[in-house]
C-alpha positions as CSV (number, residue, x, y, z in Angstrom):
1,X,34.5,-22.7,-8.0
2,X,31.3,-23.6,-10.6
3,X,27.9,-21.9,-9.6
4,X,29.0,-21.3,-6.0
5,X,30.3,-24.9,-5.3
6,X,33.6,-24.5,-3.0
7,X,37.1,-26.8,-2.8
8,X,39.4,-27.1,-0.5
9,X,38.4,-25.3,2.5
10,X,35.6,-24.4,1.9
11,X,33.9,-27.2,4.1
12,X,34.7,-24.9,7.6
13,X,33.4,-21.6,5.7
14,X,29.8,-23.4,4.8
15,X,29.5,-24.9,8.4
16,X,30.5,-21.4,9.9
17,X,27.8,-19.4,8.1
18,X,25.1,-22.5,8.2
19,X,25.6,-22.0,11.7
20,X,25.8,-18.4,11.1
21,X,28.9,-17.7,12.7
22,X,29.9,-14.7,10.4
23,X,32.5,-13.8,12.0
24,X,34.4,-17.5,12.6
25,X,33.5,-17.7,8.6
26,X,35.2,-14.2,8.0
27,X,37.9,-14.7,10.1
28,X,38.8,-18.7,7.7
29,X,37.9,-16.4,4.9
30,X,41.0,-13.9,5.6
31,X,43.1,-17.0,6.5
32,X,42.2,-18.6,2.7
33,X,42.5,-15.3,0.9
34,X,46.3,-14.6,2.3
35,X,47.3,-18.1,1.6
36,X,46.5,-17.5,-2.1
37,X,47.7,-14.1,-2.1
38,X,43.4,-12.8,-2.9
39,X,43.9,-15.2,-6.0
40,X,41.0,-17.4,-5.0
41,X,37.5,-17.2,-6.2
42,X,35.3,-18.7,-3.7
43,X,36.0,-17.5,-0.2
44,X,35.9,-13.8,-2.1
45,X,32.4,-15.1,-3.4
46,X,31.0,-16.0,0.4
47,X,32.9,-12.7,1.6
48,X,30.8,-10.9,-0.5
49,X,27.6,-12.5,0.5
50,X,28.3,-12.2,4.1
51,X,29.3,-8.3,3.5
52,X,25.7,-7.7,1.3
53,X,23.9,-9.5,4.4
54,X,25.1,-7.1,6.7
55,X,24.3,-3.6,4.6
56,X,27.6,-3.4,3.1
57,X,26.8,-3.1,-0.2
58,X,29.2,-1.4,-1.7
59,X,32.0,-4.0,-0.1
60,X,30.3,-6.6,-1.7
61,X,30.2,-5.6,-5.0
62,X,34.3,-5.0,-5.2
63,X,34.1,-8.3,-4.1
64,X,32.2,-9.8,-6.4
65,X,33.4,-8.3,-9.0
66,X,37.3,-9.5,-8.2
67,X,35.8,-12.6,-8.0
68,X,34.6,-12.0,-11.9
69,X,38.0,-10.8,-13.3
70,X,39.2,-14.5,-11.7
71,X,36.5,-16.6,-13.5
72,X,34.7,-13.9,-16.3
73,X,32.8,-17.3,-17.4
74,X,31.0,-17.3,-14.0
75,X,27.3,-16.9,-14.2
76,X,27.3,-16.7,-10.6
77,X,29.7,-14.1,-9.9
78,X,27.9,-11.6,-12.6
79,X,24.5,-12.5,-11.3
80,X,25.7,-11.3,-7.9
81,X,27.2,-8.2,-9.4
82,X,23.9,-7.2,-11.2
83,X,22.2,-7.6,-7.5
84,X,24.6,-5.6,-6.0
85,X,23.7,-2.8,-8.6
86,X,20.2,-3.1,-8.8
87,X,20.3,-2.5,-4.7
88,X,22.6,0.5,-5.4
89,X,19.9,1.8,-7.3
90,X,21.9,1.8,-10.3
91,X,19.4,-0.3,-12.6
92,X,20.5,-0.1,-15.9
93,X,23.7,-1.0,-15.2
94,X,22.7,-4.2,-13.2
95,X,20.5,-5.2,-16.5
96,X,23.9,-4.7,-18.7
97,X,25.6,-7.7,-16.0
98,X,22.2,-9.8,-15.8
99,X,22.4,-10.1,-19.8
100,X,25.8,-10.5,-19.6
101,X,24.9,-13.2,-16.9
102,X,22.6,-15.0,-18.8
103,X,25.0,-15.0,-21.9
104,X,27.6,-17.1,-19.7
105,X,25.0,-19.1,-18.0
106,X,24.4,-23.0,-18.7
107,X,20.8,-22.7,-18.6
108,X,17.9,-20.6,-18.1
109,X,18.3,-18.9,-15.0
110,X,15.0,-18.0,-13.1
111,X,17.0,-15.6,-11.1
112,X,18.7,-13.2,-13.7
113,X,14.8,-12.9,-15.4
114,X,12.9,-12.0,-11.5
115,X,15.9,-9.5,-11.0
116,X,15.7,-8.2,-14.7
117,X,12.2,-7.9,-14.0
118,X,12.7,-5.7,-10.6
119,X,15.0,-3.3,-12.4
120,X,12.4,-2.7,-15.5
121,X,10.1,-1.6,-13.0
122,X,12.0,0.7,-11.1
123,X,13.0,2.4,-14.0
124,X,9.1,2.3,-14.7
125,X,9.5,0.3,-18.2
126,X,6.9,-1.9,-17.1
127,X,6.2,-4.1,-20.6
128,X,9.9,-5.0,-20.2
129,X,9.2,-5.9,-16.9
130,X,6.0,-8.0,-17.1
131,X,8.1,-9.6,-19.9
132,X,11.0,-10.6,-17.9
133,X,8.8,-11.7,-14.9
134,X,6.6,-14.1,-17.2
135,X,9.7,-15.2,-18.5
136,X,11.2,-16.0,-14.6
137,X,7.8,-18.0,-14.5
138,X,7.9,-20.1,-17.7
139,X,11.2,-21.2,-16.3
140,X,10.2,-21.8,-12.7
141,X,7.0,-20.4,-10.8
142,X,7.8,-18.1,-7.4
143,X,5.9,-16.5,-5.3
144,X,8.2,-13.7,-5.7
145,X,7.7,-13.1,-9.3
146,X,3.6,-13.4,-9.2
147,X,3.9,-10.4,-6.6
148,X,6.2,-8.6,-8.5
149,X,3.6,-8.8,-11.4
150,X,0.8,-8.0,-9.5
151,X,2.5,-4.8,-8.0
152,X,2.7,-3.6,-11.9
153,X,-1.0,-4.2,-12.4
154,X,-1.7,-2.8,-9.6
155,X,0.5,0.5,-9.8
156,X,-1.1,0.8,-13.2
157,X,-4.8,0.5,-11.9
158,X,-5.6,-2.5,-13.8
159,X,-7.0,-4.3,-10.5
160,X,-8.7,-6.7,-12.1
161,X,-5.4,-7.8,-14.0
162,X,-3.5,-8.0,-10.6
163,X,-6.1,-10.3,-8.9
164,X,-5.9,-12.6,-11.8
165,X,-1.9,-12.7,-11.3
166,X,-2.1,-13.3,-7.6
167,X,-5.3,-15.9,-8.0
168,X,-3.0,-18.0,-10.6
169,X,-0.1,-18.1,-7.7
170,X,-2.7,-19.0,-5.2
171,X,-3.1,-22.1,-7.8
172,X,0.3,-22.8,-6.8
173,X,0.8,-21.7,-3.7
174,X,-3.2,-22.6,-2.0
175,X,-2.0,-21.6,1.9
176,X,0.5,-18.5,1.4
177,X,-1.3,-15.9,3.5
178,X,0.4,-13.3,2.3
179,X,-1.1,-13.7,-1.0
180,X,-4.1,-14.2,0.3
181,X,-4.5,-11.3,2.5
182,X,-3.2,-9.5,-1.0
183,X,-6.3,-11.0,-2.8
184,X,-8.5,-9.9,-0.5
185,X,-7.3,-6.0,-0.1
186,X,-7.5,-5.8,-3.8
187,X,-11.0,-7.0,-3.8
188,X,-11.7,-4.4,-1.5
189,X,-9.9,-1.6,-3.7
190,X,-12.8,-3.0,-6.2
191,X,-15.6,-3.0,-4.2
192,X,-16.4,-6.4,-3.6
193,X,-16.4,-7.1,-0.2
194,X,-18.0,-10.1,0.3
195,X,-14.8,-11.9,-1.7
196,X,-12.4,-9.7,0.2
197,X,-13.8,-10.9,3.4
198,X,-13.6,-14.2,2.4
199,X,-10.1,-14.0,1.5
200,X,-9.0,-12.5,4.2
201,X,-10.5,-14.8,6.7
202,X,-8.8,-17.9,4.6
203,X,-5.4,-15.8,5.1
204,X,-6.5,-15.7,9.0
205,X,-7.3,-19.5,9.5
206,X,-3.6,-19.8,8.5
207,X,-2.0,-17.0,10.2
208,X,-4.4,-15.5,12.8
209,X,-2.1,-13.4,14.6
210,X,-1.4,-11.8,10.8
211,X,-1.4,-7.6,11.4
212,X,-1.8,-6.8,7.9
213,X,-4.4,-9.1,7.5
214,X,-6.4,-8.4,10.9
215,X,-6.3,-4.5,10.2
216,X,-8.2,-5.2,6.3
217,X,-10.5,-7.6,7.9
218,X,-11.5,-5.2,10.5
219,X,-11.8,-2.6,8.0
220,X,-14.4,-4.6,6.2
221,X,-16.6,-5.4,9.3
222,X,-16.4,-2.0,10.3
223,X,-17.4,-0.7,6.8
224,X,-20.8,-2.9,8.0
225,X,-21.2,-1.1,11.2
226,X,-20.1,-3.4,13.6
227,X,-17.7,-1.7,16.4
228,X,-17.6,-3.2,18.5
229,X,-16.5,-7.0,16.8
230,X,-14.0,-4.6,14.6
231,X,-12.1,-3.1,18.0
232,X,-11.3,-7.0,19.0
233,X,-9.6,-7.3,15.8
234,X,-7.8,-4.2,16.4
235,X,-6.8,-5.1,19.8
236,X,-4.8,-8.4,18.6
237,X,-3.4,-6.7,15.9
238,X,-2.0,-3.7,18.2
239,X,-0.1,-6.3,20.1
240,X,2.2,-6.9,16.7
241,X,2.1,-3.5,15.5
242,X,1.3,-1.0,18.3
243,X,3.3,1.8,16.4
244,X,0.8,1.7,13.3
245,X,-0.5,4.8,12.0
246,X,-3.5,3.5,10.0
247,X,-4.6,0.8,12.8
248,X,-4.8,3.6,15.2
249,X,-6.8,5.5,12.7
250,X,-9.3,3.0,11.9
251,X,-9.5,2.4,16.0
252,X,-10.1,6.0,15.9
253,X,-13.4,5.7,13.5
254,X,-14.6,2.9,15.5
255,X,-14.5,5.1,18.7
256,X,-16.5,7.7,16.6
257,X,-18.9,5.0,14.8
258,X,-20.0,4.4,19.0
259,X,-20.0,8.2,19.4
260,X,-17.1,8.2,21.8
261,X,-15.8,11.6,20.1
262,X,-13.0,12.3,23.5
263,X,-11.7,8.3,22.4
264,X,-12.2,9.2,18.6
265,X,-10.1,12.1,18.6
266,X,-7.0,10.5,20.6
267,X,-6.7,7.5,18.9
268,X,-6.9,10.0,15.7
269,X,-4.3,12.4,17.1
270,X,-1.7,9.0,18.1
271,X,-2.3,8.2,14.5
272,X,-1.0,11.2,12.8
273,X,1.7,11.9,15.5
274,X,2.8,8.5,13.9
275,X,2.6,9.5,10.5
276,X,2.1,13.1,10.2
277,X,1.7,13.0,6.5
278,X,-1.4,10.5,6.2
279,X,-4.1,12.9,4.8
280,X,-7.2,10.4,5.5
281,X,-6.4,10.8,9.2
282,X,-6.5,14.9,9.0
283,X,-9.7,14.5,7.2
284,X,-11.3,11.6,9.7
285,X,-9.9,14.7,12.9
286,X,-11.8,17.1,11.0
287,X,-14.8,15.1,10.2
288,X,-14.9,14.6,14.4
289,X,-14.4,18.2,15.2
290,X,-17.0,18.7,13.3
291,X,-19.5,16.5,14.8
292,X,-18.6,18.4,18.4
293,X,-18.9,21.3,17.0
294,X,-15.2,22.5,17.5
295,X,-15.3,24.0,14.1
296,X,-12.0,25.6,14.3
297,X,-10.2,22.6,14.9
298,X,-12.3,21.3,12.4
299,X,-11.1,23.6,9.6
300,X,-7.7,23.3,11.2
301,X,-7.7,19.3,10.3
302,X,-9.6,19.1,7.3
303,X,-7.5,22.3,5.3
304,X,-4.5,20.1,6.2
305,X,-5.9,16.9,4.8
306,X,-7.1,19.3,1.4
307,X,-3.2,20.2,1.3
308,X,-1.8,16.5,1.5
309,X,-4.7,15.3,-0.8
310,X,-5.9,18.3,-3.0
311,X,-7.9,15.8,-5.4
312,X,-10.6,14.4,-2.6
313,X,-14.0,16.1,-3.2
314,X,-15.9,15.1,0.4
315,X,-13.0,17.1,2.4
316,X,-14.0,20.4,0.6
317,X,-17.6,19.5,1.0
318,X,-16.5,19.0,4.8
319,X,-14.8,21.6,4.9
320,X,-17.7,24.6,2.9
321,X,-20.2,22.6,6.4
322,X,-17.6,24.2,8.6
323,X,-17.1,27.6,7.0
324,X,-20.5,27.9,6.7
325,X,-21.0,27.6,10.5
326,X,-18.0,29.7,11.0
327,X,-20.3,32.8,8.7
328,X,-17.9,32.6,6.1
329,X,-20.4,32.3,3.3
330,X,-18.2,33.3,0.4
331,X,-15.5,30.4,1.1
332,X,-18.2,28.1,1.6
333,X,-19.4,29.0,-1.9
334,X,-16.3,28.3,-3.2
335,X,-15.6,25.0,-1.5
336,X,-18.6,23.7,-2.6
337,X,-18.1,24.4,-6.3
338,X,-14.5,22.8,-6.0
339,X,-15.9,19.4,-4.6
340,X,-18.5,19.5,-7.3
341,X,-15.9,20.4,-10.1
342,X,-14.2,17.3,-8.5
343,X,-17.2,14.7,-7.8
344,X,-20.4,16.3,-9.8
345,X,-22.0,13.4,-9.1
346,X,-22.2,13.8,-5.4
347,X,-26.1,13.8,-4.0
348,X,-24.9,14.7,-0.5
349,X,-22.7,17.2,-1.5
350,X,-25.3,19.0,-3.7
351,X,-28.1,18.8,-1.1
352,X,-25.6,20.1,1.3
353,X,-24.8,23.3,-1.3
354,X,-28.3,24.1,-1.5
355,X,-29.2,24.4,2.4
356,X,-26.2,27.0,2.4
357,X,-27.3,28.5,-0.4
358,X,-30.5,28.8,0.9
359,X,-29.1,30.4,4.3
360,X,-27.3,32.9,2.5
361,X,-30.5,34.0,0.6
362,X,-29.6,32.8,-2.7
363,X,-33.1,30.6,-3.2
364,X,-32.5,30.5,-7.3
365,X,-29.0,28.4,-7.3
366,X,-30.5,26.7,-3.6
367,X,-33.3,25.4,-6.2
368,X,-30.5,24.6,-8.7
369,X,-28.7,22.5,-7.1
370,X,-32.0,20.5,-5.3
371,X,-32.8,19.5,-8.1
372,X,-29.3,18.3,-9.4
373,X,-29.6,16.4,-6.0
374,X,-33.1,15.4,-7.1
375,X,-31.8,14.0,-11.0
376,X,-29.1,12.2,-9.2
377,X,-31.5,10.2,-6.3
378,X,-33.9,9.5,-9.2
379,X,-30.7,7.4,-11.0
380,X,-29.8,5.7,-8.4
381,X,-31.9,1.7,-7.4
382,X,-33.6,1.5,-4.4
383,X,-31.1,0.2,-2.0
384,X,-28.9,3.1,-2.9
385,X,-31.8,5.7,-2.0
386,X,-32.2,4.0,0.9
387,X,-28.6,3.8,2.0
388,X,-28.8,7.8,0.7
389,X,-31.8,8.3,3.4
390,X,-30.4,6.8,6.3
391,X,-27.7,9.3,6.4
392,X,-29.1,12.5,5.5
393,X,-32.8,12.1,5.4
394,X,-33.3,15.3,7.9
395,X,-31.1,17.3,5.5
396,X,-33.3,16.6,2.8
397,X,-37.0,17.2,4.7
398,X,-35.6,20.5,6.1
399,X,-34.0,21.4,2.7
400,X,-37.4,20.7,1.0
401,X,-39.6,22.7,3.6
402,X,-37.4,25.4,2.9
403,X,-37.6,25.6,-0.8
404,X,-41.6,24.7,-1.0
405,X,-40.8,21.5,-2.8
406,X,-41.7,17.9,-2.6
């Protein structure tokens, strides 16, 4: 055997797993392997293949590694060990038999550098990785290896870094959708919606049936208010994946963007009995409670959502509204002052502070914090005010009349 290349029988063993007819190729595999007393290198090479491909990972490495102590000069066989490894979990090792791999090997091997790459990265050493993965692509582009990269970028919040990896694949691979729909969520991370949509509509022209990509694009149209064009998208894209937590969550939002708080809160409450742990669906169950005035269940929801996420200041701004109509003014207080030691910047959140303040009799910090609300409307351009006004402008005319101020 060179590289994987079979002899004499190996003709039935390819035609059996081309076909894929494992257990007809297993069965000529045994028949080889007793004939030559286990001395022969291939059929121990495809047994080892055939064992990985079914979850037998360990198998497969014994395997492959007899089939090393037969032919130590074997590329192929070390490169197959190092996988075996590396999906063991046992990363540092693997890199030992990929450089040991790419000592034997004939020429640059695009492989050993990708899975080099993945290994670096799950160890978290990722300069070594991005260096092995930009070697994999100076010796042959993949798809693979430009996701890979972006997935470091990413995990390292340098977003604009990772859209620039996965718009030089697109160069090379225009009509992947999967990159596409990639593109586009990461614009969204960024704030640009307007690319993110266009992205992900390009994904959908090519694969319109995509869940992934019908769920971000629906995302985006219902960040712009529109409900009821948001719930088709949803409806295709629960045909593929009817067991998701986050579609049923954003279906959830829509039924509460329409007012239809009985349809809000069960899609809300199928998406965290599907994922129990997913902290922006407690806070969206709270945010509803709260609007029907169920402020029990409202604290319930949004003290869980503070537990899973304890660094998102709106849920403890939610949360002080709720106390606050449950008379407990002192937790209020101090929910208020967390979400402003978290987001101090937060207009809503101090205008919100100082009509509870206000309630409670304290006018002095109630003034206090108006006019932090006021400083921070007075930075913001016009559009922002206004999109500030549309959503709390009674707050802010009864917080006013009750402080005497303009």
């Amino acid at each position: 055997m060179d590289d994987g290349t079979s002899t004499s029988g190996g003709v039935g063993k390819l035609t059996s797993m081309l076909r894929r007819d494992y257990k007809e190729c297993l069965r000529l595999i045994e028949t080889q392997l007793k004939s030559c007393d286990g001395m022969c290198e291939y059929p121990l090479y495809v047994k080892g293949l055939i064992l990985r491909g079914q979850g037998k990972v360990q198998e497969a490495l014994e395997l492959f590694q007899a089939a090393t102590l037969l032919n130590p000069s074997n590329h192929a066989n070390l490169k197959q060990v190092g996988k075996c490894l590396f999906l063991l979990g046992k990363h540092s090792a693997s890199i030992d038999v990929l450089d040991e791999a790419m000592l034997c090997a004939r020429r640059e091997d695009w492989e050993i550098q990708h899975n080099k790459g993945l290994c670096f990265m799950f160890l978290k050493e990722y300069e070594k990785a991005l260096e092995a993965f930009q070697t994999a692509n100076s010796i042959q582009r993949h798809d693979s290896t430009f996701v890979e990269m972006g997935k470091i970028y990413t995990a390292t919040g340098d977003l604009k870094r990772a859209i620039e990896v996965y718009l030089e694949a697109l160069e090379f691979s225009p009509d992947n959708p999967e990159l596409l729909t990639t593109v586009g969520l990461l614009y969204l991370r960024d704030g640009e919606n307007f690319k993110a949509f266009e992205y992900l509509g390009n994904s959908l022209t090519r694969d319109p049936r995509n869940p992934k990509t019908i769920l971000a694009a629906g995302s985006v149209i219902q960040d712009h208010s529109d409900m009821d064009v948001a719930l088709v998208k949803y409806r295709v894209a629960a045909v593929k994946t009817p067991n998701s937590a986050q579609l049923w969550n954003n279906i959830g939002m829509c039924f509460f963007g329409k007012a239809r708080h009985v349809a809000a809160i069960a899609c809300l409450k199928r998406s965290l009995y599907l994922d129990p742990f997913q902290w922006i669906t407690a806070h969206n169950l709270g945010l509803v409670f709260m609007h029907t005035t169920q402020y029990a269940s409202a604290f319930h929801y949004l003290s869980t959502s503070i537990n899973l996420k304890p660094s998102f200041a709106a849920s403890y701004m939610y949360l002080a509204i709720v106390l606050s109509r449950l008379e407990d003014a002192e937790s209020a207080v101090a929910a208020y002052e967390k979400a402003l030691q978290l987001d101090p910047d937060d207009p809503v959140c101090h205008l919100n502070f100082a009509s509870t303040l206000h309630n409670i009799g304290e006018r002095e910090r109630a003034r206090a914090q108006f006019q932090s609300y006021t400083i921070l409307c007075s930075r913001m351009t016009s559009d922002e005010r206004r999109a500030l006004m549309e959503t709390c402008a009674e707050l802010h005319t009864q917080v006013s009349k009750m402080l005497q101020v303009n």
